[in-house]
OpenMM code with the backbone's topology and positions (N, CA, C; nanometers):
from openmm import Vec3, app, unit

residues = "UNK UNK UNK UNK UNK UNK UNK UNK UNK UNK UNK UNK UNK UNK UNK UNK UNK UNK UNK UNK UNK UNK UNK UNK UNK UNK UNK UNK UNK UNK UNK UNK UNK UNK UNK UNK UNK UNK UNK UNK UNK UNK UNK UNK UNK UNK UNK UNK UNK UNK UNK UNK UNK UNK UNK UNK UNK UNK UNK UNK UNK UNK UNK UNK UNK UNK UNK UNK UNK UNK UNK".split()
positions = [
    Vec3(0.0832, -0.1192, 0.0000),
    Vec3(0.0000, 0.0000, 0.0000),
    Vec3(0.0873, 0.1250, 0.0000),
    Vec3(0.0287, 0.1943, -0.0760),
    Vec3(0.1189, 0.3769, -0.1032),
    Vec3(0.0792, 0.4611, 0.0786),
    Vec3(0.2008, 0.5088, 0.0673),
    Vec3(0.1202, 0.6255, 0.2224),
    Vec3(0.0976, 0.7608, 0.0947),
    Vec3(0.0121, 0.7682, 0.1878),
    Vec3(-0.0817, 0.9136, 0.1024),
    Vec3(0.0303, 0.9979, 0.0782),
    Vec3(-0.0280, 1.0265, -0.0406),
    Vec3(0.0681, 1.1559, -0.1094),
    Vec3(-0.0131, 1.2376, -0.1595),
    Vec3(0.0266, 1.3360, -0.2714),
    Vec3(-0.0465, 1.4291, -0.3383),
    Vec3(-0.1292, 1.3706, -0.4480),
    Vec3(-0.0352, 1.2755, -0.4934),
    Vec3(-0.1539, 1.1714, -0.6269),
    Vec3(-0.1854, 1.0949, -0.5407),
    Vec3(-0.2517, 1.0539, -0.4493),
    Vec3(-0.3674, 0.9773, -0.3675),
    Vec3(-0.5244, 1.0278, -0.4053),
    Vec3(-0.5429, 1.1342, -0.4071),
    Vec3(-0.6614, 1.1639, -0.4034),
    Vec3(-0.7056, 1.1625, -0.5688),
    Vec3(-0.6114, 1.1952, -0.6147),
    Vec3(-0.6354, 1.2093, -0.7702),
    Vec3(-0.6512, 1.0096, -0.8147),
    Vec3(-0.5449, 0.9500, -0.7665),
    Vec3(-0.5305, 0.7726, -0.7682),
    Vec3(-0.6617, 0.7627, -0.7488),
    Vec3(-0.7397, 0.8225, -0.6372),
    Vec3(-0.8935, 0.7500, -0.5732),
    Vec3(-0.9840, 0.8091, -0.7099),
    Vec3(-0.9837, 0.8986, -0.7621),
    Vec3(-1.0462, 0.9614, -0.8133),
    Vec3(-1.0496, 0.8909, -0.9500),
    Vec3(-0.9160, 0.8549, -1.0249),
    Vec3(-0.9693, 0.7430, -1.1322),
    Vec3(-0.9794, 0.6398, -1.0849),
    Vec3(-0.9724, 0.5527, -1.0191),
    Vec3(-1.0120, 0.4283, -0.9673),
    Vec3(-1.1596, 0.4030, -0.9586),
    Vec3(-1.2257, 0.5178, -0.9011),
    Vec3(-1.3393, 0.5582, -0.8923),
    Vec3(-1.4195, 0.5380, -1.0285),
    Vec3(-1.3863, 0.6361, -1.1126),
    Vec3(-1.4377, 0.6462, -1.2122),
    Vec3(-1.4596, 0.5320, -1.3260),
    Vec3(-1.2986, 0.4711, -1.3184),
    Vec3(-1.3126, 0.3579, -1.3757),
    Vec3(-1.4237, 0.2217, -1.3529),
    Vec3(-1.4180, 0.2039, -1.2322),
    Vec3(-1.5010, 0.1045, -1.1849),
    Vec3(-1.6084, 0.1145, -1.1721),
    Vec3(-1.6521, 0.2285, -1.1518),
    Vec3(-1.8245, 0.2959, -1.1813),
    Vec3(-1.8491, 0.2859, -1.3366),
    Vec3(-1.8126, 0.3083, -1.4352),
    Vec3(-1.7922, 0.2578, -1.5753),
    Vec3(-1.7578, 0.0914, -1.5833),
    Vec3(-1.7171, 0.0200, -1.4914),
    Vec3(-1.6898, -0.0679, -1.5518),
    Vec3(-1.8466, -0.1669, -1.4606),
    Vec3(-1.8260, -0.1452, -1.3566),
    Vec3(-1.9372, -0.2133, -1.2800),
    Vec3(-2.0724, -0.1537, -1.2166),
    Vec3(-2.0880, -0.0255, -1.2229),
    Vec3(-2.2222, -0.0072, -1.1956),
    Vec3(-2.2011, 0.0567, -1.0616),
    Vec3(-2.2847, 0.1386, -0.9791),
    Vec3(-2.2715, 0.1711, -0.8351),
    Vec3(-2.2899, 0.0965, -0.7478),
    Vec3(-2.3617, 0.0082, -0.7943),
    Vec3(-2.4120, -0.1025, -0.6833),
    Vec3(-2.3184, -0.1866, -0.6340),
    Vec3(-2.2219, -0.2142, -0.7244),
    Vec3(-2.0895, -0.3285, -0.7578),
    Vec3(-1.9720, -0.3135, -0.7172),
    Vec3(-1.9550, -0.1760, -0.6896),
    Vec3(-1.8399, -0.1130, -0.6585),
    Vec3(-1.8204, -0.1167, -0.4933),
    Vec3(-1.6931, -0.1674, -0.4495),
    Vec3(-1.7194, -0.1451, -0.3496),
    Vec3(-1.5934, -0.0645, -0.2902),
    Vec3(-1.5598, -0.0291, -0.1761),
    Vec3(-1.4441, 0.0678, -0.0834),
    Vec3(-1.3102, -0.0445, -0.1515),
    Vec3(-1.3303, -0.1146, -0.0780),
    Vec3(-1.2149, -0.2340, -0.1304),
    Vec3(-1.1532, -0.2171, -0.2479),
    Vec3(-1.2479, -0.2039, -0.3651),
    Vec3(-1.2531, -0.2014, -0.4860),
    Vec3(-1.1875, -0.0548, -0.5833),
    Vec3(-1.2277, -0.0070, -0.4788),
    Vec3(-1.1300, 0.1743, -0.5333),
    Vec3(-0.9888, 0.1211, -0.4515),
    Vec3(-0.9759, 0.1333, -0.3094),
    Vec3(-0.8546, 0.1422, -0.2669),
    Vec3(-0.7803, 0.0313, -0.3117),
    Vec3(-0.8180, -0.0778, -0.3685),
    Vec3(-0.7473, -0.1284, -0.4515),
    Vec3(-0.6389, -0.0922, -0.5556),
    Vec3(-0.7473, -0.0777, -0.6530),
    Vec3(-0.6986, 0.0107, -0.7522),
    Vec3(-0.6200, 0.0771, -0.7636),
    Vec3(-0.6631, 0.1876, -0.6701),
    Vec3(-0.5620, 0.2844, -0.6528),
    Vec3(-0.4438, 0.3114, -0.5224),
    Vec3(-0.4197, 0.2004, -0.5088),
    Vec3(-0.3117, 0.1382, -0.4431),
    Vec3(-0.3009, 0.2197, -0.3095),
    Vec3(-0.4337, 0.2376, -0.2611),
    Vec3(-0.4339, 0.3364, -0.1180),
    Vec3(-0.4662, 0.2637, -0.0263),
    Vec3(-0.5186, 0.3185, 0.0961),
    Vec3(-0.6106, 0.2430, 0.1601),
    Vec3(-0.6898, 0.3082, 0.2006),
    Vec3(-0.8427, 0.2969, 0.3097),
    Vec3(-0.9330, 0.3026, 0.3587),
    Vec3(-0.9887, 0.4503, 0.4128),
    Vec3(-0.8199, 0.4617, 0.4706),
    Vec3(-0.8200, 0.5815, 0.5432),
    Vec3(-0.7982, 0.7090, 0.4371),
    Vec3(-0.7554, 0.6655, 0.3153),
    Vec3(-0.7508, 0.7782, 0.2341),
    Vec3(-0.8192, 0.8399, 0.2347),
    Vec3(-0.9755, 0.7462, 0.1988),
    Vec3(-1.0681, 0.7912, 0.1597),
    Vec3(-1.1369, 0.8496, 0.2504),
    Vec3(-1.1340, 0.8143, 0.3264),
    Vec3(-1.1821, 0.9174, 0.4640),
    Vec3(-1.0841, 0.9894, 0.4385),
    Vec3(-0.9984, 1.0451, 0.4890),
    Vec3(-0.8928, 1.1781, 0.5100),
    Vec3(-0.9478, 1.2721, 0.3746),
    Vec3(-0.9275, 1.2307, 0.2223),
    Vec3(-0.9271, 1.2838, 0.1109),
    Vec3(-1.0939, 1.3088, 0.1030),
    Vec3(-1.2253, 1.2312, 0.1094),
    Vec3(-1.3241, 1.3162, 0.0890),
    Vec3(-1.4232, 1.2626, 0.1575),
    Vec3(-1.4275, 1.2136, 0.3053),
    Vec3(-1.5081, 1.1480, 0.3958),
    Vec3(-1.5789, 1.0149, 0.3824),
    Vec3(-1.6273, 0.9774, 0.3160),
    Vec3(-1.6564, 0.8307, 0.2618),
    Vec3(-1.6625, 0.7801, 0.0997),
    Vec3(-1.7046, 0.6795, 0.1016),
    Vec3(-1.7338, 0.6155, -0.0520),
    Vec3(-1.8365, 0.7381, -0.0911),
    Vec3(-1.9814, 0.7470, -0.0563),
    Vec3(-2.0521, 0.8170, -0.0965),
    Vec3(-1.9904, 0.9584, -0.1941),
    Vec3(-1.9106, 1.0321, -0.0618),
    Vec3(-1.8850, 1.1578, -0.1140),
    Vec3(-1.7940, 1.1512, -0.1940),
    Vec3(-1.6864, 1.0143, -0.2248),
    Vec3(-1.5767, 1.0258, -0.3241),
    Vec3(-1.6967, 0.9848, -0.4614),
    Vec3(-1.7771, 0.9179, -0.4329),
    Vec3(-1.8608, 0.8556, -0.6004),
    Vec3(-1.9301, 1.0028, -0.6153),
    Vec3(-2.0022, 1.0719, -0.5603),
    Vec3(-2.0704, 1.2316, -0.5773),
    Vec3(-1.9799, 1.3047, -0.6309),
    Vec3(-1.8179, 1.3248, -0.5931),
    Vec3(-1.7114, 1.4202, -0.6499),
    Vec3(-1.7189, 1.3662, -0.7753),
    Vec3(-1.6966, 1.2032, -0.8313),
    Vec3(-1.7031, 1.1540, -0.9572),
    Vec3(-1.8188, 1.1964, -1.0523),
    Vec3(-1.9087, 1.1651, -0.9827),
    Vec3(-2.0518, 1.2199, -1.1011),
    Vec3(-2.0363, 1.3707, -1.1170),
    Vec3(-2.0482, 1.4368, -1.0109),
    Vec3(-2.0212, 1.5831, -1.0097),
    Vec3(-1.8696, 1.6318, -1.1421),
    Vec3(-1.7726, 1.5705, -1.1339),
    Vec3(-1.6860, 1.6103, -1.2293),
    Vec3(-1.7358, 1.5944, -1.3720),
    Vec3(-1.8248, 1.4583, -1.3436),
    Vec3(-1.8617, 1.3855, -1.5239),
    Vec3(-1.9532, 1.5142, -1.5680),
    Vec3(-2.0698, 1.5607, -1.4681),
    Vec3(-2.1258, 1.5970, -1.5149),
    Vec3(-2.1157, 1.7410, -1.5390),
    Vec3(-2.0284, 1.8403, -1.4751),
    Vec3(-1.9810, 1.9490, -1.5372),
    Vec3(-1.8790, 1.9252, -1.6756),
    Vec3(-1.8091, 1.8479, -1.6976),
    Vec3(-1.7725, 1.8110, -1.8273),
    Vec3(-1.8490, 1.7513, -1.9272),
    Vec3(-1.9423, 1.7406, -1.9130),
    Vec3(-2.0521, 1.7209, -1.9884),
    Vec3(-2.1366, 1.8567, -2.0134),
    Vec3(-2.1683, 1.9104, -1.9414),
    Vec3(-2.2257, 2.0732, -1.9660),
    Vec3(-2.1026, 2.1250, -2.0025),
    Vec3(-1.9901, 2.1554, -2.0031),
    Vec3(-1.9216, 2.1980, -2.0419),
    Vec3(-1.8831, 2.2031, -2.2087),
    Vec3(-1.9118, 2.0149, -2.2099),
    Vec3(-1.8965, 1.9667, -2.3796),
    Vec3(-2.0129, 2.0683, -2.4530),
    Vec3(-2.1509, 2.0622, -2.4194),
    Vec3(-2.2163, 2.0823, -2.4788),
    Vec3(-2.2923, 2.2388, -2.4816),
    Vec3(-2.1954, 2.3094, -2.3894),
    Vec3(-2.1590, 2.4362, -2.4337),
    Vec3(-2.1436, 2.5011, -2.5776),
] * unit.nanometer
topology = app.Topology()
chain = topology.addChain("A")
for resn in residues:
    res = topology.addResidue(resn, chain)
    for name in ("N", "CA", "C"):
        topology.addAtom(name, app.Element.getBySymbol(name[0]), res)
């Protein structure tokens, strides 16, 4: 496991994204990001308080780049 750095939060952040694209919200689980992104548990708490609020930062990014596209 990585100790948190500055690409930790950004690591959670595609891990995130990826696996929500690849499996659905339902499917995804904590395990399953900090996996990925070679963190652990506590990242995600420290970096944006739980699963919930790290998958909300994800949709929230998709979906201003999406209004953005279609600007």
């Amino acid at each position: 496991m990585e100790i948190m750095s500055e690409e930790t939060p950004k690591n959670l952040l595609a891990a995130a994204e990826s696996l929500l694209a690849e499996k659905g919200h339902a499917a995804v689980t904590l395990r399953d990001i900090t996996e990925r992104a070679n963190a652990n548990v506590a990242a995600v708490a420290y970096h944006f308080g739980s699963k919930d609020e790290l998958v909300a930062h994800v949709f929230k990014t998709a979906l201003i780049e999406v209004t953005e596209a279609q600007k």
